[in-house]
N, C-alpha and C positions, 0 to 999 in steps of 0.2 A: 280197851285200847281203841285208839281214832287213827284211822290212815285216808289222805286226800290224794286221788290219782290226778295229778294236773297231767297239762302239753298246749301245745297248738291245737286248734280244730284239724281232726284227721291223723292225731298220730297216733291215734287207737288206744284210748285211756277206757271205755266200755268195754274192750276186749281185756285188755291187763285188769279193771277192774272185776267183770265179771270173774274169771278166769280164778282171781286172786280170792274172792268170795267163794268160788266150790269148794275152792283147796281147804280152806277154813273149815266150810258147812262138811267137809269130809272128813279130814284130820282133829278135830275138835268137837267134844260136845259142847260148846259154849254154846250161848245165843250170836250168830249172826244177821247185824242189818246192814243192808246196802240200801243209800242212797241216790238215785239218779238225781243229782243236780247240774245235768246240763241242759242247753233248750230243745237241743234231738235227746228224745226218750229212747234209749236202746235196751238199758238193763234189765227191765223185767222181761221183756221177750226172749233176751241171750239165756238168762238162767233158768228160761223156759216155765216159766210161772203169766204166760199171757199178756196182754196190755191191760194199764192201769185206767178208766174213764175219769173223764175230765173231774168231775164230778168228787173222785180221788187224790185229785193231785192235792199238795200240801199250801200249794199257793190257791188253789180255789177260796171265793170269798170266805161261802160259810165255815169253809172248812179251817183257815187262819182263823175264825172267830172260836170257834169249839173248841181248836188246842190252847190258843190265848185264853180262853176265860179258864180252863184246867191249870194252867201254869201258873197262872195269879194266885188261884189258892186265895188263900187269908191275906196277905197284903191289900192295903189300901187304894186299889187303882180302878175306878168305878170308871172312865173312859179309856177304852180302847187302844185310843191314839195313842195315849200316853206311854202304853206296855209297847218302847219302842227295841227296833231290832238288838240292840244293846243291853236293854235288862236285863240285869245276875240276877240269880236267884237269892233269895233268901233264906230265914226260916221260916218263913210263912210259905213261901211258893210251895207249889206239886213238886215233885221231881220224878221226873222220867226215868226207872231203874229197869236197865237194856234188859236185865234177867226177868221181869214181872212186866211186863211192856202193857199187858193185856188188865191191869189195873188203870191203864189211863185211856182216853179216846181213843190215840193214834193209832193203835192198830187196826182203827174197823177202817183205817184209808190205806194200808198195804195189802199185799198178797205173801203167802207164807206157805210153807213146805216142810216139815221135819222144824231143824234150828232155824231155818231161813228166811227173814222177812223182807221184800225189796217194798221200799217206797219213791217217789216220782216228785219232785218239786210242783214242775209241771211247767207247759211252755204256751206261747201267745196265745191268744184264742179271739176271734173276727173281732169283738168289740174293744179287745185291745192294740190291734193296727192304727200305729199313729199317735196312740193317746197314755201308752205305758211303756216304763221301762224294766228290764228283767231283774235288776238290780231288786225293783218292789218286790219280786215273788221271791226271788232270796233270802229276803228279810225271815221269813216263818222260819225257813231251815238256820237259820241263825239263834230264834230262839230258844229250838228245840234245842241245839247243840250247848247252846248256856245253860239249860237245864235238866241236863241228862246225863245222870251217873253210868260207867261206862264199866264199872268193875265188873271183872268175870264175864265179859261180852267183846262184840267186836262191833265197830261202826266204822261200815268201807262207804264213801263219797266218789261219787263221777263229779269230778268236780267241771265247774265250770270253764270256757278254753280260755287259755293266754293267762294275762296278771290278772284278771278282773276280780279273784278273789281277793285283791287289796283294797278293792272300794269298800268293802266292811269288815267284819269282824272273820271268816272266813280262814283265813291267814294265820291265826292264831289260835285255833279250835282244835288242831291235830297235834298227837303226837309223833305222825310222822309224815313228811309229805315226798310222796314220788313221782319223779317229774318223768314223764314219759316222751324217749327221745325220738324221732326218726333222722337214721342219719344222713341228712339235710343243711346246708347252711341256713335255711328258716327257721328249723325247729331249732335249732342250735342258736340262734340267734333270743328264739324267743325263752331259749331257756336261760340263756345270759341275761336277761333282762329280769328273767323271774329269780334270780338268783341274786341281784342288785337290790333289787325292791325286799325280796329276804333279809340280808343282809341290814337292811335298814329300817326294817321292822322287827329286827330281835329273832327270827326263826331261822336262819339260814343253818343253825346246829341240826336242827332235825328233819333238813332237805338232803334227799337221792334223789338219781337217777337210772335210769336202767333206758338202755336200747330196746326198740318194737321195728320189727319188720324187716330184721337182718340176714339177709340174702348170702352176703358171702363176708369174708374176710377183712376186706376195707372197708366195708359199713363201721364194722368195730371200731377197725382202726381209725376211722374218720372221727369219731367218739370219742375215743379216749383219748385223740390229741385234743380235741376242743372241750372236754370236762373233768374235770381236776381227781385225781384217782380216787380222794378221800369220798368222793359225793358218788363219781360211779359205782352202782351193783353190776351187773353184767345186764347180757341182753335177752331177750324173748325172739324167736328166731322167726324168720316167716315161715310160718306153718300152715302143712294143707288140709289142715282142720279146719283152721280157723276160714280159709280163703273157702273150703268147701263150705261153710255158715252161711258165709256173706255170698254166698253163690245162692243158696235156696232157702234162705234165713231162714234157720231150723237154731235150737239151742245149743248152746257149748256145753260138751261131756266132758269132763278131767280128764278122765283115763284114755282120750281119743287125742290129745295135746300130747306133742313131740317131748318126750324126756327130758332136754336140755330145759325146756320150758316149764316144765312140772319141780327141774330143777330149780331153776330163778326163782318161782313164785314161795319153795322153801325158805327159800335164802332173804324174800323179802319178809315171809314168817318171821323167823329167827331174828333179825332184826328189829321187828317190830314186839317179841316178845319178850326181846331182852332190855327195853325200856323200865325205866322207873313209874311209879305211880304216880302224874302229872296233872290229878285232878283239880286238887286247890293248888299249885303252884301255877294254872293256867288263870285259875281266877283271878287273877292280878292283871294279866296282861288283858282280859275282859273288862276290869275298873278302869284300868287307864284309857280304852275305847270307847266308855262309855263314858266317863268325863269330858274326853274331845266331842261325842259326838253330840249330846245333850248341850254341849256350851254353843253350838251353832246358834245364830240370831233365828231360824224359822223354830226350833224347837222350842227353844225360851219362849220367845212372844207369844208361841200357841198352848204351851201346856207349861208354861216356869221353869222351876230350877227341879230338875228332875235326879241331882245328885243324891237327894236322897232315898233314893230306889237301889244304893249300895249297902248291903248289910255288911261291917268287915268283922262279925265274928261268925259268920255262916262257913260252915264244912261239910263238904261228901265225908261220909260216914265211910 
């Protein structure tokens, strides 16, 4: 199963994220990975597995080359360029299976504990001031997420802030995405907005939300007149655990999170494990992305008609 913690920058999507990842690595023997894909690295430090080196990250050069040329496998695609953010897998690719992780490259670029592996996108670095945009370093965690069977596992994402997960494929890779509120007319605003652009990308069925940093009484309320009952879960309370963290950035304990909070993160469990199996019903919404996105006039002219890089009899097993 795949959950994306979106929000605004600052409404504490690392904290629900992390938080929501113990609960799993605790409650569950499955395999848990967390993804930090946002450009402030926070997640491996919170769940207390140290920072990631550059050298780590998923968007480092070599490192997009080592899992692209694993993912190709046996298909036909001798440049690079071509294996763009958008290629499905086929029958020839690798596939990434979250239970045997340790069969493909990508683990020797995480950190891992018991079930728990956190990996890092990774963010700017001097020689790309100026001259890149984040959207590029995106691109690897998009193709991993195309290629990666997810049964009997969990894959939590810090996602990146605001809509920006609708410039690519992003959007359509979760089974469920929870939008983390603060109750704020900005956060509230930008979660109207992520909820429009949902809506019109086909996902908005399997968008929540849940309040972060709820003080008293009218935070709630302030919530649940601006977000519609069916989408609200409840809220994550301001907790002096978490405010003692970010006081002397030390890691988040589960069992040191205020009750009502260990509550919520159940409740986002239960939801997320009462989904159906979304595997190949997502691959569709991945063809049709990758048909808009290959029909672009700079990808044709440089590398052709690259539609057929869809195999439509490939299935997760």
């Amino acid at each position: 199963m795949r959950i994306a913690f979106v929000g605004k920058g600052g409404a504490g999507k690392s904290t629900i994220t992390t938080s929501f990842s113990l609960f799993l690595a605790k409650n569950t023997k499955k395999p848990v990975v967390v993804v930090d894909a946002d450009l402030n690295i926070h997640a491996p430090e919170l769940l207390g597995l140290g920072k990631l080196p550059f050298e780590k990250h998923l968007s480092h050069p070599e490192t997009k080359k080592i899992i692209k040329r694993w993912l190709i496998g046996d298909n036909l695609i001798s440049d690079l360029g071509a294996f763009r953010k958008t290629t499905p897998p086929t029958k020839k690719s690798n596939i990434l299976k979250i239970t045997n992780l340790e069969l493909s490259p990508l683990l020797n670029f995480g950190l891992s504990k018991q079930n728990l592996t956190v990996f890092a996108v990774g963010t700017y670095q001097d020689n790309e001031i100026g001259a890149s945009c984040y959207h590029n370093n995106l691109s690897i965690f998009e193709s991993i997420l195309n290629h990666l069977d997810d049964k009997d596992g969990y894959l939590i994402a810090d996602m990146v802030a605001g809509v920006d997960s609708f410039a690519g494929t992003l959007h359509a890779q979760f089974d469920l995405i929870c939008f983390v509120a603060e109750p704020t007319k900005k956060s509230v605003e930008v979660f109207k907005n992520y909820e429009s652009l949902a809506q019109k990308a086909g996902v908005s069925d399997v968008l929540i939300a849940i309040g972060n940093k709820i003080r008293e009484t009218d935070d709630e309320k302030f919530l649940k007149n601006e977000i519609p009952t069916s989408i609200f879960l409840g809220s994550f309370l301001d907790d002096p655990h978490i405010r003692e963290v970010d006081r002397i950035e030390e890691k988040i304990v589960f069992d040191k999170l205020h009750p009502v909070n260990q509550q919520l993160l159940k409740s986002i469990f239960e939801r997320l494990d009462s989904l159906p199996d979304l595997r190949n019903s997502r691959l569709n919404k991945i063809y049709d992305l990758h048909k808009k996105y290959v029909a672009q006039p700079f990808v044709k002219e440089r590398y052709g008609d690259l539609n057929d890089q869809i195999d439509p009899d490939f299935k997760f097993e």
